[in-house]
N, CA, C and O atoms as a printed pandas DataFrame, in Angstrom:
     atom_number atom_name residue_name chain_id  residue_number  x_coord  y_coord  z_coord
0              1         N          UNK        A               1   -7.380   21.114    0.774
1              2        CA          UNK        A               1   -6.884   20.991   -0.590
2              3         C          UNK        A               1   -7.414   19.694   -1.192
3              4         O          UNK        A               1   -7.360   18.713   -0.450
4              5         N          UNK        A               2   -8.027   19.491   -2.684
5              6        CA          UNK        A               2   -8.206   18.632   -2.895
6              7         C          UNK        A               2   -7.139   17.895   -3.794
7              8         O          UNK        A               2   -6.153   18.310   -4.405
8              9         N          UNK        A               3   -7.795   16.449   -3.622
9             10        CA          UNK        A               3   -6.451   15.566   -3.824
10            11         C          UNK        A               3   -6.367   15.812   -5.699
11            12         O          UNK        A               3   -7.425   15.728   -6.323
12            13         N          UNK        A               4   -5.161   16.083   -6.393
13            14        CA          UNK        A               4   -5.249   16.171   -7.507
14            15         C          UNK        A               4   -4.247   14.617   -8.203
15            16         O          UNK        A               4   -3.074   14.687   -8.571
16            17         N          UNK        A               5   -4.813   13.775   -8.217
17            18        CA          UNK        A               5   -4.441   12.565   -8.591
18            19         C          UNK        A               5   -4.292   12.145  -10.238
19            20         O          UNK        A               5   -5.272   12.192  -10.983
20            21         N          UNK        A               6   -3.001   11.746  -10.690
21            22        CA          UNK        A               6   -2.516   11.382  -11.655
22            23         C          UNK        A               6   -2.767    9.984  -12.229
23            24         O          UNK        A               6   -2.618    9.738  -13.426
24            25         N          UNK        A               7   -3.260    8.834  -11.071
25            26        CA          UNK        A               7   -3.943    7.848  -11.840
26            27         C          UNK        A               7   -5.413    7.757  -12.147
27            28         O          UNK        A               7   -5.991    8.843  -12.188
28            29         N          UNK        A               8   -6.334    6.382  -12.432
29            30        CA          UNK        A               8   -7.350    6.215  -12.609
30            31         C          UNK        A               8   -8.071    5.591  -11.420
31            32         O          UNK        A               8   -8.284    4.379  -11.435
32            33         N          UNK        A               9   -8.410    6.249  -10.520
33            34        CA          UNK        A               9   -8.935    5.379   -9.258
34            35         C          UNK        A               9  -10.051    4.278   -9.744
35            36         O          UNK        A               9  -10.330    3.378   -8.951
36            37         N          UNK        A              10  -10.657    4.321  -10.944
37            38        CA          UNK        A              10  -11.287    3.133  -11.398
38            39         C          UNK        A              10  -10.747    1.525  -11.378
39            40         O          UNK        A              10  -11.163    0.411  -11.059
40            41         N          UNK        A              11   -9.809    2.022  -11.812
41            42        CA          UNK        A              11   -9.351    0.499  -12.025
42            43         C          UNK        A              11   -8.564   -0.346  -10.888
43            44         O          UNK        A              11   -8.357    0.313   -9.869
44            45         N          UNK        A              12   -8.199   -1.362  -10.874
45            46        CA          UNK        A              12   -8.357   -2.328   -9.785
46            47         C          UNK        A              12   -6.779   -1.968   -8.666
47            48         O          UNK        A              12   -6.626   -2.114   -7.454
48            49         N          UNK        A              13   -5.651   -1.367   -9.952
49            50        CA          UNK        A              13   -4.566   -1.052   -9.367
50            51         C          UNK        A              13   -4.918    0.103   -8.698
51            52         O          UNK        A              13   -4.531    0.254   -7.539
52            53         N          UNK        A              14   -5.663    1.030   -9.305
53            54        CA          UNK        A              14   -5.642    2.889   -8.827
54            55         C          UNK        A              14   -6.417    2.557   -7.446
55            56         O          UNK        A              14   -6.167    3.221   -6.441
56            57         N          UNK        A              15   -7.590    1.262   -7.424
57            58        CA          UNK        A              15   -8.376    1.389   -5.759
58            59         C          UNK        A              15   -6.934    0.993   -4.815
59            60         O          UNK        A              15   -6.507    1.654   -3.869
60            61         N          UNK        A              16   -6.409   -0.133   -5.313
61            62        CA          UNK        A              16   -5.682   -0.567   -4.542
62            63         C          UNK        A              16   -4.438    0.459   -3.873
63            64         O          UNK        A              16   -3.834    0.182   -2.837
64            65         N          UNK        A              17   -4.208    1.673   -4.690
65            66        CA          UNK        A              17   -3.363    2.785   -4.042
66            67         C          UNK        A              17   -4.225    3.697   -3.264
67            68         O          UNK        A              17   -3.733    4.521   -2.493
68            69         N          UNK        A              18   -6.007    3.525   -3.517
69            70        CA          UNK        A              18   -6.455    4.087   -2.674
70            71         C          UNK        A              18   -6.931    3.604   -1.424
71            72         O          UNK        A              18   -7.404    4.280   -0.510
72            73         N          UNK        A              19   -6.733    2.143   -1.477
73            74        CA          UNK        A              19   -7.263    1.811    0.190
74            75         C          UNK        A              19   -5.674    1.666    0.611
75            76         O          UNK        A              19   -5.814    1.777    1.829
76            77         N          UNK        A              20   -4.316    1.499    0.421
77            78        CA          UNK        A              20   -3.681    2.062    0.985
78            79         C          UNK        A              20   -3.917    2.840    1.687
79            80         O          UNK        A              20   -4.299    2.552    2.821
80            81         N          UNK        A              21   -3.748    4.372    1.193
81            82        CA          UNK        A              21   -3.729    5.876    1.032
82            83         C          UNK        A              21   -5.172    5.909    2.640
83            84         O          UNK        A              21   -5.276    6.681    3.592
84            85         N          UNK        A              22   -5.774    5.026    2.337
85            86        CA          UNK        A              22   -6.907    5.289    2.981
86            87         C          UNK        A              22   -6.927    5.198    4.409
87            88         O          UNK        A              22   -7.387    5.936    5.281
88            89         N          UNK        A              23   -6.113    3.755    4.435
89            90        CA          UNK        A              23   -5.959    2.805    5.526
90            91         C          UNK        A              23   -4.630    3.693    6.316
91            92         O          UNK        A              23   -4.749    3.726    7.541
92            93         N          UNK        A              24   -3.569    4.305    5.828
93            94        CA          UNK        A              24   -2.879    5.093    6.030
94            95         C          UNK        A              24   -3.515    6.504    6.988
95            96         O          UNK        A              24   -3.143    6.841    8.112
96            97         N          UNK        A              25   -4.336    7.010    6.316
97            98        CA          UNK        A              25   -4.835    8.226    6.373
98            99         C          UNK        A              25   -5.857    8.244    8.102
99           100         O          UNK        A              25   -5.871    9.047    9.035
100          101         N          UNK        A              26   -6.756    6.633    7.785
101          102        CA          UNK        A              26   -7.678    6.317    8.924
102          103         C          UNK        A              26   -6.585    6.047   10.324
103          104         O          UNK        A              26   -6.856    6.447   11.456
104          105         N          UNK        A              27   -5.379    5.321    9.976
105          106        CA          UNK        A              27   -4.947    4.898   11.066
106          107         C          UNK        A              27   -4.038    6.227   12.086
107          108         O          UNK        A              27   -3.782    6.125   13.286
108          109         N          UNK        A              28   -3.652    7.537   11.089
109          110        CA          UNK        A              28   -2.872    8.123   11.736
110          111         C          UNK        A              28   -4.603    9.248   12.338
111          112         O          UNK        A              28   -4.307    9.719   13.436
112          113         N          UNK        A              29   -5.704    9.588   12.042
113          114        CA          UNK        A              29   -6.778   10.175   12.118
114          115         C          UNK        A              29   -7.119    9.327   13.693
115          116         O          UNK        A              29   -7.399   10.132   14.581
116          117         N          UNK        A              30   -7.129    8.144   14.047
117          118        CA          UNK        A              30   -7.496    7.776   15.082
118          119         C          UNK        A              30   -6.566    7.624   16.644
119          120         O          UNK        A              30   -6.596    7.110   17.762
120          121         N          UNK        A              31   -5.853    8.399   15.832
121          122        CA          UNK        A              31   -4.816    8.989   16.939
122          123         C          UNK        A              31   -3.412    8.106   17.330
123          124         O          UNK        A              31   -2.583    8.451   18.172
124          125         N          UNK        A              32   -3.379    7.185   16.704
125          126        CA          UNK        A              32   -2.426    6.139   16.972
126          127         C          UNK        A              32   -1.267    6.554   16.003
127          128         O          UNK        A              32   -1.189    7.033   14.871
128          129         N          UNK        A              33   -0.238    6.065   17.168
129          130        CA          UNK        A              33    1.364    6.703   16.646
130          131         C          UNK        A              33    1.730    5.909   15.483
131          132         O          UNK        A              33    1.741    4.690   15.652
132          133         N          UNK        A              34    2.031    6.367   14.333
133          134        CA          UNK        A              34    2.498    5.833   13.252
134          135         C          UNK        A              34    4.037    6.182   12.846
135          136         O          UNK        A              34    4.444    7.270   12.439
136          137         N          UNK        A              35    4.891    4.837   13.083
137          138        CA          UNK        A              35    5.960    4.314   13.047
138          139         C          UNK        A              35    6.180    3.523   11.984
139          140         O          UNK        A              35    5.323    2.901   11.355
140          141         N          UNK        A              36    7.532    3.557   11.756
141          142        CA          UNK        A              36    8.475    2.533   11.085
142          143         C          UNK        A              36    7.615    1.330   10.837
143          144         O          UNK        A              36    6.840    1.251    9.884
144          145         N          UNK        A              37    7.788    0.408   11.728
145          146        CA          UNK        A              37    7.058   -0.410   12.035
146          147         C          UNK        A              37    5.533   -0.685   11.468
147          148         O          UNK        A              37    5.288   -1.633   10.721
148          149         N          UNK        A              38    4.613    0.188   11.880
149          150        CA          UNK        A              38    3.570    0.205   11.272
150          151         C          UNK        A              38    3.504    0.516    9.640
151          152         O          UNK        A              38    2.560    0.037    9.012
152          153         N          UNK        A              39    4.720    1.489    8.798
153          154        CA          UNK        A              39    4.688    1.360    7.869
154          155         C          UNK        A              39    4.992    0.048    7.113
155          156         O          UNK        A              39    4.239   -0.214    6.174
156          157         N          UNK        A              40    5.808   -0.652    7.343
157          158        CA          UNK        A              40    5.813   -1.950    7.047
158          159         C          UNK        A              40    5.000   -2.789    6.782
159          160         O          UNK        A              40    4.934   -3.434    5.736
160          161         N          UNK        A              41    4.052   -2.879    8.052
161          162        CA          UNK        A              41    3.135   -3.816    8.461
162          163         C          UNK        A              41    1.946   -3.572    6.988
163          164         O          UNK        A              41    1.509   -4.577    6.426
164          165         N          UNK        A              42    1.575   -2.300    6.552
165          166        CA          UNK        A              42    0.668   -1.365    6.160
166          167         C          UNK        A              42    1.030   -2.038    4.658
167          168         O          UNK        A              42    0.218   -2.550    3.887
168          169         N          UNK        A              43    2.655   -1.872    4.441
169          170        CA          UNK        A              43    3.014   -1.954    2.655
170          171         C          UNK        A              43    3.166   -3.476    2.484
171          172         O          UNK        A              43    3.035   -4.032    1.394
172          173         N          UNK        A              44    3.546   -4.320    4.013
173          174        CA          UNK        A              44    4.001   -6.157    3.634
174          175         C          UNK        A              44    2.252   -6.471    3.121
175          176         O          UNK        A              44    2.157   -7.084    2.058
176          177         N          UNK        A              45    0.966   -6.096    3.795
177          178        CA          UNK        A              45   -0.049   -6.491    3.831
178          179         C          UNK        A              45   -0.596   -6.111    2.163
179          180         O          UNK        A              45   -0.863   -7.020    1.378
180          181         N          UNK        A              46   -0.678   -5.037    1.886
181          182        CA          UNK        A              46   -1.114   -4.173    0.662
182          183         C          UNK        A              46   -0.431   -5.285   -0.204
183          184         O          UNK        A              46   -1.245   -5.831   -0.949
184          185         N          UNK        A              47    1.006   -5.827   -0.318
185          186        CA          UNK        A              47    1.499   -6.564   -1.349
186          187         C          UNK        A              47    1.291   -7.092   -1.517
187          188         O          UNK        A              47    1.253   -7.596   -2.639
188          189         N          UNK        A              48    0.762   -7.696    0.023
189          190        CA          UNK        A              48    0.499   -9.451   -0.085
190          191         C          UNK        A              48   -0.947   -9.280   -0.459
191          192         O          UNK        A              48   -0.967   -9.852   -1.549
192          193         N          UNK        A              49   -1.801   -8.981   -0.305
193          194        CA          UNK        A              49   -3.143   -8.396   -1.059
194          195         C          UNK        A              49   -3.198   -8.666   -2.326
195          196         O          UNK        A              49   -4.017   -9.435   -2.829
196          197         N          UNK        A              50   -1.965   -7.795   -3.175
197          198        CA          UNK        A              50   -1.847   -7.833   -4.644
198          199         C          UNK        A              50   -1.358   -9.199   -5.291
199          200         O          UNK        A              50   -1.503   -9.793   -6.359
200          201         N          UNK        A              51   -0.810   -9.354   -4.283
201          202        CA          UNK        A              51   -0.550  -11.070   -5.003
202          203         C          UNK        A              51    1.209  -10.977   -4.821
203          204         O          UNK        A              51    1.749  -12.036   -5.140
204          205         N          UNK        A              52    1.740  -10.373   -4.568
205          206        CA          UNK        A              52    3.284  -10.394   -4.479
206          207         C          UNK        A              52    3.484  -11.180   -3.393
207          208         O          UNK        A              52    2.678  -11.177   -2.462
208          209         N          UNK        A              53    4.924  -12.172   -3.400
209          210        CA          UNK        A              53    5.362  -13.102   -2.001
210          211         C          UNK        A              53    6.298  -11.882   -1.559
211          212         O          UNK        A              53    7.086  -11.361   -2.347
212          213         N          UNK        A              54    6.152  -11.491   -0.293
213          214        CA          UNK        A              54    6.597  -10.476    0.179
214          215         C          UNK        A              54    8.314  -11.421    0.876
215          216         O          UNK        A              54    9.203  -10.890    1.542
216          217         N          UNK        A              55    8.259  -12.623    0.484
217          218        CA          UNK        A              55    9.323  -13.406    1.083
218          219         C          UNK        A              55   10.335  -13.751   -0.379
219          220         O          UNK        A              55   11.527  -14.029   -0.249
220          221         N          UNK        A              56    9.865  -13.702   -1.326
221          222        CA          UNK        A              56   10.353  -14.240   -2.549
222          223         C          UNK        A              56   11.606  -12.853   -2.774
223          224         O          UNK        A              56   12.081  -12.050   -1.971
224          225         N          UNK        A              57   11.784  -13.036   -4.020
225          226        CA          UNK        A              57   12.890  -11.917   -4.505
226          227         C          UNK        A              57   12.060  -10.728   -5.306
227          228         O          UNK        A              57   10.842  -10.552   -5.298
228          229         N          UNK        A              58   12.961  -10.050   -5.922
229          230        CA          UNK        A              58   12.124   -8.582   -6.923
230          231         C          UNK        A              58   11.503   -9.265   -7.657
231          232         O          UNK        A              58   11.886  -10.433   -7.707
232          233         N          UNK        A              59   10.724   -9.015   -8.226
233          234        CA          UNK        A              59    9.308   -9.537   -9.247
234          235         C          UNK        A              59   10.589   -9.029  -10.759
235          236         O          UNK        A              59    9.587   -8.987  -11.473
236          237         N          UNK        A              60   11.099   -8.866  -11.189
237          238        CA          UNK        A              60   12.362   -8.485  -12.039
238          239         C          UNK        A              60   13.384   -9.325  -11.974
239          240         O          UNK        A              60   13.935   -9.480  -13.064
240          241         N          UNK        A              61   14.015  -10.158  -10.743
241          242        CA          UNK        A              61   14.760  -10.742  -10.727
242          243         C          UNK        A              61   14.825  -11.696  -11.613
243          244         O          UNK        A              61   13.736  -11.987  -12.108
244          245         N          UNK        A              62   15.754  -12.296  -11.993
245          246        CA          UNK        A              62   15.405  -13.702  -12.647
246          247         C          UNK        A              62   15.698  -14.700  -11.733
247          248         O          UNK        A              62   16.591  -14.512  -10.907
248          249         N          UNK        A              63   15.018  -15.825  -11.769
249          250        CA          UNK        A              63   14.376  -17.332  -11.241
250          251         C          UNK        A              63   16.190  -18.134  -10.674
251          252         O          UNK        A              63   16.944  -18.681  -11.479
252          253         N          UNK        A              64   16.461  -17.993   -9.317
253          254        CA          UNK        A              64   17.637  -18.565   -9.193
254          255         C          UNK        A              64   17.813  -20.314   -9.239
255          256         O          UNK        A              64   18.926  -20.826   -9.121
């Protein structure tokens, strides 16, 4: 089935849901058990990538 995708994989956010998606896709393809754990590891990294402090509060919160 092909993938029928609702964003713009052009732009810098749409790659960034695709090397997720990708890195996701490669790691369960090489046979390795994908857990809890590894999902974490997969979404703390991707954030911290984007520029989010994965230690800070909601990006919404206001400034305590």
């Amino acid at each position: 089935m092909a993938h029928a995708l609702n964003f713009d994989i052009t732009t810098d956010a749409g790659q960034a849901i695709v090397d997720l998606f990708d890195g996701i896709k490669t790691t369960i393809a090489s046979g390795e058990d994908w857990n809890g754990g590894d999902v974490v590891d997969a979404l703390t990294a991707w954030f911290t990538a984007l520029g989010f402090d994965v230690e800070a509060g909601p990006v919404g919160a206001p400034a305590a």
